[in-house]
C-alpha positions as CSV (number, residue, x, y, z in Angstrom):
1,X,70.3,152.9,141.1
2,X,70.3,150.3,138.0
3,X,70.2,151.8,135.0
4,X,68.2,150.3,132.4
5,X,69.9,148.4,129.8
6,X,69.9,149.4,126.3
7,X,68.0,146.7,123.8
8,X,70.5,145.4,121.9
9,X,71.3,146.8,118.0
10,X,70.2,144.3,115.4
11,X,74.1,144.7,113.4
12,X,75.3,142.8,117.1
13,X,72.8,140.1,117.2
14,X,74.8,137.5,115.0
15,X,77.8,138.3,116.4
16,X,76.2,137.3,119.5
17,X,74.5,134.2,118.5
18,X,78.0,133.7,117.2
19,X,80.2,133.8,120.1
20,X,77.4,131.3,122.0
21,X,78.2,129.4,119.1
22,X,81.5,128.7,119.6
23,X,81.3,128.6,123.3
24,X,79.3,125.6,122.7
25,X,81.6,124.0,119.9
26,X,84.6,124.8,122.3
27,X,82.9,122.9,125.5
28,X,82.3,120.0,123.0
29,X,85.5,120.3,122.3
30,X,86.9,120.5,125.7
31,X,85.2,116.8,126.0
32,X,86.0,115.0,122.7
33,X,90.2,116.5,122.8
34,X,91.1,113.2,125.4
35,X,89.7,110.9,123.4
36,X,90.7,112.1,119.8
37,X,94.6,113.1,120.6
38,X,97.1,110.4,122.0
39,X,99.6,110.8,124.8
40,X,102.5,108.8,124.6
41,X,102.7,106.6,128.2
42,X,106.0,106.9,130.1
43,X,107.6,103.9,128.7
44,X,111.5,102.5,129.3
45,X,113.4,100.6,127.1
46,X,114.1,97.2,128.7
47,X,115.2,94.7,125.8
48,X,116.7,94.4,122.6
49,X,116.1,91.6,120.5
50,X,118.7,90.9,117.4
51,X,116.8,88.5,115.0
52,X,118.1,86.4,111.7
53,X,115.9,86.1,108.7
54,X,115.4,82.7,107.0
55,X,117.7,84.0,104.1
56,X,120.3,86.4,105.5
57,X,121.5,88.9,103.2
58,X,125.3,88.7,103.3
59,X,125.9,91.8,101.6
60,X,126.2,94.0,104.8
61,X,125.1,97.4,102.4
62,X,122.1,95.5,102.0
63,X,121.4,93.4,105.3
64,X,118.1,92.2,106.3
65,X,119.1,91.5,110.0
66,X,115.8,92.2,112.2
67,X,116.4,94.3,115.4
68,X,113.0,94.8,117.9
69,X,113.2,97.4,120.8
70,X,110.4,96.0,123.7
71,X,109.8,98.5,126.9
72,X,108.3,97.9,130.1
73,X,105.0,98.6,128.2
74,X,102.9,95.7,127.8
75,X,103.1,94.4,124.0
76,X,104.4,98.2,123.1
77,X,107.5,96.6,120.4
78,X,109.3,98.4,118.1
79,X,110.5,96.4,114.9
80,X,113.6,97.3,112.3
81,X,116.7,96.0,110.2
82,X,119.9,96.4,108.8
83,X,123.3,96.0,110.9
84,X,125.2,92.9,112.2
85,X,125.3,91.3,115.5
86,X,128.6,93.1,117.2
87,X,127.4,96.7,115.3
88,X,123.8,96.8,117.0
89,X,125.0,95.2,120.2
90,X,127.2,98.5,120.8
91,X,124.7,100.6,120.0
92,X,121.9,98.7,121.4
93,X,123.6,99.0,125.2
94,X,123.4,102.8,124.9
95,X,119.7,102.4,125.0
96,X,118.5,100.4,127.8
97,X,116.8,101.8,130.2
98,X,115.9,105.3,128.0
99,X,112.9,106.5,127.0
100,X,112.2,105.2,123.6
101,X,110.3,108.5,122.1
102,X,113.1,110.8,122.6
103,X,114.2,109.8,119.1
104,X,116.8,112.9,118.8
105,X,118.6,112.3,122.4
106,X,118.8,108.2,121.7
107,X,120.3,109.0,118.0
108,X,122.7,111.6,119.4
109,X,123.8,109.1,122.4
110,X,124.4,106.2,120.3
111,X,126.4,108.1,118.1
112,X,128.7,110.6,120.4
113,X,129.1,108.5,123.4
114,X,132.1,106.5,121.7
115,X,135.3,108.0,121.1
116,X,135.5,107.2,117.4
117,X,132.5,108.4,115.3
118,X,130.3,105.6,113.3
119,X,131.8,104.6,110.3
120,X,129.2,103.6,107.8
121,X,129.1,99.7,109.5
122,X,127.7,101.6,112.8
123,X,126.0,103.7,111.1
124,X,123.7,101.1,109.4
125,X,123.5,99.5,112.9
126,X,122.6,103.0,114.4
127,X,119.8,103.1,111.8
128,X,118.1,99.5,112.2
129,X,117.3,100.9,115.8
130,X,116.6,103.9,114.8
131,X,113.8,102.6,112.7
132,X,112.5,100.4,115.7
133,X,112.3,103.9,117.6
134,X,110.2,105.4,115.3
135,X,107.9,102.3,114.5
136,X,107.4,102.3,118.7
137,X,106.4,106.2,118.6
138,X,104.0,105.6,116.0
139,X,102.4,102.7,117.5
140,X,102.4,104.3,120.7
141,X,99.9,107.1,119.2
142,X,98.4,104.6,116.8
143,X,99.4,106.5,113.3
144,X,101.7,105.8,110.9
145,X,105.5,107.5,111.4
146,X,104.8,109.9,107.9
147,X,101.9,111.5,110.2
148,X,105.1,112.0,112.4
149,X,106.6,114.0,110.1
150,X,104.5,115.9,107.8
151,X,102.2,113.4,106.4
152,X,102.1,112.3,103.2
153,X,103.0,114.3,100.0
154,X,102.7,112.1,97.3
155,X,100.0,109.2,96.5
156,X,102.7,106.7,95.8
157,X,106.5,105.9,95.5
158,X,107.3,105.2,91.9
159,X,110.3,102.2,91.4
160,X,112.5,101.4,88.8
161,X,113.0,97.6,87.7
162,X,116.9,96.2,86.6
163,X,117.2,93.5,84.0
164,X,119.8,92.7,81.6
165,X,120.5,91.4,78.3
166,X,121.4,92.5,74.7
167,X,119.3,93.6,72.0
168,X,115.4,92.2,71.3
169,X,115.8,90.3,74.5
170,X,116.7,93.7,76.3
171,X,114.4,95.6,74.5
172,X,111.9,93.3,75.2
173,X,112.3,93.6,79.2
174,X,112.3,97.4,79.5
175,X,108.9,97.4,77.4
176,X,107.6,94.6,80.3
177,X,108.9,97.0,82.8
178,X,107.2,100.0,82.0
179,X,103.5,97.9,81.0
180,X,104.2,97.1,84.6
181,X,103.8,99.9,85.7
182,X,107.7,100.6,86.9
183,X,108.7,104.6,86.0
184,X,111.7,103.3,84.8
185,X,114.2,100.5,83.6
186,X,117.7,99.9,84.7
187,X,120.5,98.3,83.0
188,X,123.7,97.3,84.1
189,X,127.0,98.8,82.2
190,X,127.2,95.6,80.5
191,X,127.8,92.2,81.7
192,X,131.5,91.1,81.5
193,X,133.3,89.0,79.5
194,X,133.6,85.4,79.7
195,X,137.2,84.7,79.7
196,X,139.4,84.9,83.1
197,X,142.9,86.4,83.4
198,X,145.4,84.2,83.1
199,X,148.6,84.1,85.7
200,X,151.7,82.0,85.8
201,X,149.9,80.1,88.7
202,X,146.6,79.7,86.8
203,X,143.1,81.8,85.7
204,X,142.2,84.5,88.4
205,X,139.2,83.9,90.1
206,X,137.2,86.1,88.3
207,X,135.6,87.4,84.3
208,X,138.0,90.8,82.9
209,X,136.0,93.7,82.8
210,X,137.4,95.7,80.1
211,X,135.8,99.1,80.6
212,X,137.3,100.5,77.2
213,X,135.4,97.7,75.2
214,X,132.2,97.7,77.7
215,X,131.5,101.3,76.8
216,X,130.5,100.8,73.7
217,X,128.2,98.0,74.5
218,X,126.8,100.2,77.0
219,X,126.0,102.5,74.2
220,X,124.3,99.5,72.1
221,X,122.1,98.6,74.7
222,X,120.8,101.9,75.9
223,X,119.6,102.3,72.2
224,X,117.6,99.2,72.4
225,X,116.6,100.0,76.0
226,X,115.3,103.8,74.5
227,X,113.2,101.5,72.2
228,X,111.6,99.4,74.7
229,X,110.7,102.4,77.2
230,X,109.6,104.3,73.9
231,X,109.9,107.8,73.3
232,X,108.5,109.3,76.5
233,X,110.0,106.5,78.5
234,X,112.8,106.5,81.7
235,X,115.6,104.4,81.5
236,X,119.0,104.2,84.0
237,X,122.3,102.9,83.5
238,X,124.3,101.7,86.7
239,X,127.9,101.9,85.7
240,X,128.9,100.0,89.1
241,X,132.1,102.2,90.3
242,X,133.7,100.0,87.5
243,X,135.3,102.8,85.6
244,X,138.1,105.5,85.7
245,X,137.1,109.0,84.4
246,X,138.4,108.5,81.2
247,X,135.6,105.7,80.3
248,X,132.8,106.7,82.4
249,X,132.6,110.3,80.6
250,X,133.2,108.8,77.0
251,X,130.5,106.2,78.2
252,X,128.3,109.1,79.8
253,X,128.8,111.0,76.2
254,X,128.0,108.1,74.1
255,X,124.5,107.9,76.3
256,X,123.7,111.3,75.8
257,X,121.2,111.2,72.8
258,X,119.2,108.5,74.4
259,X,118.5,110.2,77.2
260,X,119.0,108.2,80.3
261,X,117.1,109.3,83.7
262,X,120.9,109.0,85.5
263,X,123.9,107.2,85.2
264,X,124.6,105.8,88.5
265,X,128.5,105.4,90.2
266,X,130.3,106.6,87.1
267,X,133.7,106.0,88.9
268,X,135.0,104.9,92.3
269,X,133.4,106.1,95.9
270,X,136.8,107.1,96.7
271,X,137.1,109.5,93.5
272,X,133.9,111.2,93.4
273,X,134.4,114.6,95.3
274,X,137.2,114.8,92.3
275,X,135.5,113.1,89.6
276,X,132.0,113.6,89.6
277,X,132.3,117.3,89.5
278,X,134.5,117.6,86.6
279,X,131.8,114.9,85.1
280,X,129.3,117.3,85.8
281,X,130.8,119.8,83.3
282,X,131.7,117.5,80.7
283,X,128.2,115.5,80.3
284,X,124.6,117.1,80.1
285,X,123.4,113.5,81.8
286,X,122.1,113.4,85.3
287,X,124.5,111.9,87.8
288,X,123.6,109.7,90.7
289,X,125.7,108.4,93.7
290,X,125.4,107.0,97.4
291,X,124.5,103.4,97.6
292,X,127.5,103.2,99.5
293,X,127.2,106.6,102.0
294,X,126.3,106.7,105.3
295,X,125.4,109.7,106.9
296,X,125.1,113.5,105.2
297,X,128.8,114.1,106.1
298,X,130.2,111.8,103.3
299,X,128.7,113.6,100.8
300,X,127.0,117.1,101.8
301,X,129.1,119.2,99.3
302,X,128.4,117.0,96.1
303,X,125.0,118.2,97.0
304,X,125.4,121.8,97.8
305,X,127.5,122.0,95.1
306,X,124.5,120.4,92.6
307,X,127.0,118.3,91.3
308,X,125.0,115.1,91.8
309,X,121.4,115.2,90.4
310,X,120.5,112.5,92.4
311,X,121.4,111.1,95.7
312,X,121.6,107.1,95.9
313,X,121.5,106.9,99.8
314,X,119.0,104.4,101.5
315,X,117.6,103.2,105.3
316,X,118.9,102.2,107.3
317,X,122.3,103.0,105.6
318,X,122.5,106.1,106.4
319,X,121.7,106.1,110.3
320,X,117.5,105.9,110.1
321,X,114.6,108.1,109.4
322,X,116.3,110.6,112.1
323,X,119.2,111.4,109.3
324,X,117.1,110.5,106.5
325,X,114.9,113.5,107.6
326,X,118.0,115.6,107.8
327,X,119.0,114.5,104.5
328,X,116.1,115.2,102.9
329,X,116.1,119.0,103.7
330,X,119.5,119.5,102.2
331,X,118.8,118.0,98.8
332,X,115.1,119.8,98.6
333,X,117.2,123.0,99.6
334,X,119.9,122.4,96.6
335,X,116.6,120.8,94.3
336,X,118.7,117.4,94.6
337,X,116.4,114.1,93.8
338,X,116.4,111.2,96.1
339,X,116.8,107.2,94.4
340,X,117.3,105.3,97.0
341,X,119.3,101.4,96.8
342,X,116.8,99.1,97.7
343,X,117.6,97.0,100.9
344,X,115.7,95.1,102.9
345,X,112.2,94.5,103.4
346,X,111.4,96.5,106.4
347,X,113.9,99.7,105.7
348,X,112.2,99.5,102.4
349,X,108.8,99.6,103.7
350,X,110.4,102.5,106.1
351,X,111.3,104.3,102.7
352,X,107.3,105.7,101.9
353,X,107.1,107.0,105.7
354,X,110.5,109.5,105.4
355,X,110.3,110.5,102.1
356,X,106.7,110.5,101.4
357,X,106.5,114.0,102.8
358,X,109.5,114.7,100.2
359,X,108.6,117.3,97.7
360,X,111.2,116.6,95.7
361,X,111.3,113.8,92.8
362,X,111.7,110.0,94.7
363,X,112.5,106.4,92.4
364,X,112.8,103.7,94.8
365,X,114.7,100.6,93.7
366,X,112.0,97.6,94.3
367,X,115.1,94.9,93.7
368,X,113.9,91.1,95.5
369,X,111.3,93.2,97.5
370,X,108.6,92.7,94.9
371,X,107.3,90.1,97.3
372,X,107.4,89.8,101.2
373,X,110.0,87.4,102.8
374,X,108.7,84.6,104.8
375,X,109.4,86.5,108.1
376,X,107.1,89.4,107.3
377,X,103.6,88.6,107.0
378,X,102.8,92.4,106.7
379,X,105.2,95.5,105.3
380,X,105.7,97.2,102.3
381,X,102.6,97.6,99.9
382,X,104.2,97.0,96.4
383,X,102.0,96.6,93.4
384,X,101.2,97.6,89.8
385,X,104.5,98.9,90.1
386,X,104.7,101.2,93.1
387,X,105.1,101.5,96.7
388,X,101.6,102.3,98.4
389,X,101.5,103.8,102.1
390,X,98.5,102.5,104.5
391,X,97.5,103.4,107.6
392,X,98.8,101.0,109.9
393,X,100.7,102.6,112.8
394,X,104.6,102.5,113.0
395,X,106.0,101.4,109.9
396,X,103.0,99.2,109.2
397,X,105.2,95.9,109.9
398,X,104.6,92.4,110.8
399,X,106.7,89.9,111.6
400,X,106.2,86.3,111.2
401,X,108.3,85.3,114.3
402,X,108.3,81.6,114.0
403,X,111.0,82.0,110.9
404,X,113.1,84.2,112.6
405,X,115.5,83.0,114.6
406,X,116.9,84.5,118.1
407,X,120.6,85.4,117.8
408,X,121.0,87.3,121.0
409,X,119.1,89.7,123.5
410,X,120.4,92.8,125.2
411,X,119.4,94.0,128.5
412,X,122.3,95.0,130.0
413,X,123.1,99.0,129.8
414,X,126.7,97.3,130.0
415,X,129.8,99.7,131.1
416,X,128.5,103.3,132.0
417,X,130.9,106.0,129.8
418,X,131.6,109.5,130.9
419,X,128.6,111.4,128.4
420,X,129.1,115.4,127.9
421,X,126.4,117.8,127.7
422,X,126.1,121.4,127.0
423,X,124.6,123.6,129.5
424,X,121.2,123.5,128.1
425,X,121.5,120.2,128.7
426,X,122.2,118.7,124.8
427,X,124.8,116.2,124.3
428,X,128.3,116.7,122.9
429,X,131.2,114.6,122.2
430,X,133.1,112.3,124.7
């Protein structure tokens, strides 16, 4: 027998109309989901390209060497820089014939499968293709690589702008700078002398650099520097690694009522796990280091400890976006800034996609890439002073390939090396 169903209570009817509701959104949705969301193809890396600029930058820290990454993907190229011919070779052999979106496993494999460990050359190598593999993921889904990794968290990347000179004429420049639109001026600690030591066999090949005397010229010009930023202005000095401890804290004193945004490289890389944090206590002035670090290794405990303010490292210096990322999380877990050395054109467009998700503070040195070079017809959005992000995928970059010129092309996997792996299958070292 069929019982008779009971009408339904009015307190249930929305809930009702509500739940056909969203059975209908979600079969809408069950149409539209293909066509909104990407799938990354199967894709193999077949070819590396190594590529040099019209005006190579021979100061390896800072090369502009162009690297692509092309699969067996019809017009699916991934495009970066930094590195030297026999550095990205090495690395580029480990991977041919991988897939290029396993990012982590390629990073890993470039960097284990050799008995030594990168030193910062490789690693600056390790990261010009390391860029290319995330410019290739982000084309592949058609986004840019910051919707990779966070999206963006910040409308811009403020810059700072270096000039140099002595009083009106300096003064002059760090007011330009900021009207610019530039968050800050740097200076250099002072330019050297004129005169050349002499030797029984003739003058050196080179100006002294007096640091006892420079310190107190550094000390005129940041009070001419405060008055062309103005009050509520930002200002940096770079002391260059030029000076022993002695000077650079009687120089970071001196500074001290003119409030700089950081002193940069008070004393040598080699010193500054000794000097920098005895620095630290001595000096209430921020402290920045790092255009010369690689990877996190070189410099994790200035960080943990907080005796750095800010840290100095750069793409693709430091190994690529993959470390940058990794980087990143321990200085926003210590409150540690990020200023990274400008380099070239493409790592520095690379800049706004791994640390615009940041959420810590960010001053990116512009140095010559106020302008595109000749061999990128699109890359880094720089103007009224800042580093815009768009919404091109990848890295957004462009090359103009008829003022590049071919220096070799790897396709060859070349001599297969024993690889270790864990037993859930991640790599360790050979």
């Amino acid at each position: 027998m069929k019982l008779p169903q009971a009408p339904c209570p009015r307190s249930l009817a929305p809930t009702r109309r509500h739940f056909l509701r969203h059975l209908a959104v979600a079969a809408t949705a069950a149409t539209v989901l293909p066509r909104t969301f990407a799938v990354l193809p199967k894709a193999t890396i077949t070819k590396i390209n190594i590529y040099r600029p019209p005006a190579l930058n021979l100061h390896f820290n800072q090369s502009n060497m162009v690297v692509t990454i092309e699969t067996d993907q019809a017009g699916l190229i991934g495009v970066g820089e930094g590195g030297s011919r026999d550095t990205i070779e090495q690395c580029a052999q480990r991977l041919i014939g991988r897939n290029p979106f396993d990012i982590e496993r390629c990073w890993q494999d470039m960097y284990r499968s050799w008995f030594y460990s990168p030193g910062r050359e490789k690693i600056h190598a390790l990261g010009a293709l390391d860029l290319a593999l995330w410019d290739l993921k982000g084309k592949a889904l058609g986004v840019p690589v910051y919707d990779l990794i966070g999206g963006m968290n910040r409308t811009y990347l403020e810059t700072y702008l270096s000039g140099g000179g002595t009083g009106t004429q300096l003064q002059e420049r760090a007011r330009a700078t900021i009207e610019a639109g530039h968050r800050a001026f740097r200076m250099d600690a002072a330019s050297p002398g004129a005169n050349q030591p002499v030797t029984e066999a003739g003058p050196l090949p080179g100006p002294i650099y007096n640091t006892r005397e420079r310190v107190g010229q550094v000390a005129k010009n940041a009070k001419d520097v405060r008055i062309g930023v103005g009050e509520d202005g930002d200002w940096l000095v770079d002391l260059h690694q030029r000076f022993d401890y002695a000077d650079a804290l009687r120089c970071c004193k001196l500074i001290e009522e003119f409030a700089p945004y950081l002193v940069e490289d008070p004393t040598r890389d080699e010193q500054f796990r000794d000097d920098i944090p005895k620095l630290r206590k001595m000096t209430s002035v921020p402290l920045a280091a790092g255009e010369e670090w690689g990877q996190r290794w070189d410099f994790h405990k200035l960080v943990e400890n907080k005796d750095v303010d800010y840290v100095r490292c750069t793409l693709p210096n430091v190994g690529g976006i993959t470390e940058m990322l990794k980087i990143a999380a321990l200085c926003e877990t210590h409150a540690v800034g990020i200023v990274p050395h400008f380099t070239g054109s493409i790592a520095t467009a690379a800049l706004v996609h791994a640390l615009g998700p940041f959420s810590g503070p960010v001053l990116v040195e512009i140095g010559q890439n106020v302008k595109l070079p000749e061999h990128v017809s699109e890359g880094l959005d720089f103007r009224r002073g800042k580093i815009w992000p768009n919404r091109r995928p990848g890295l957004g970059i462009t090359l103009n390939m008829e003022r590049l010129s071919l220096v070799t092309a790897i396709t060859d996997p070349g001599t297969k090396r024993p690889v270790f792996f864990r037993p859930d299958g991640s790599q360790t070292s050979w």
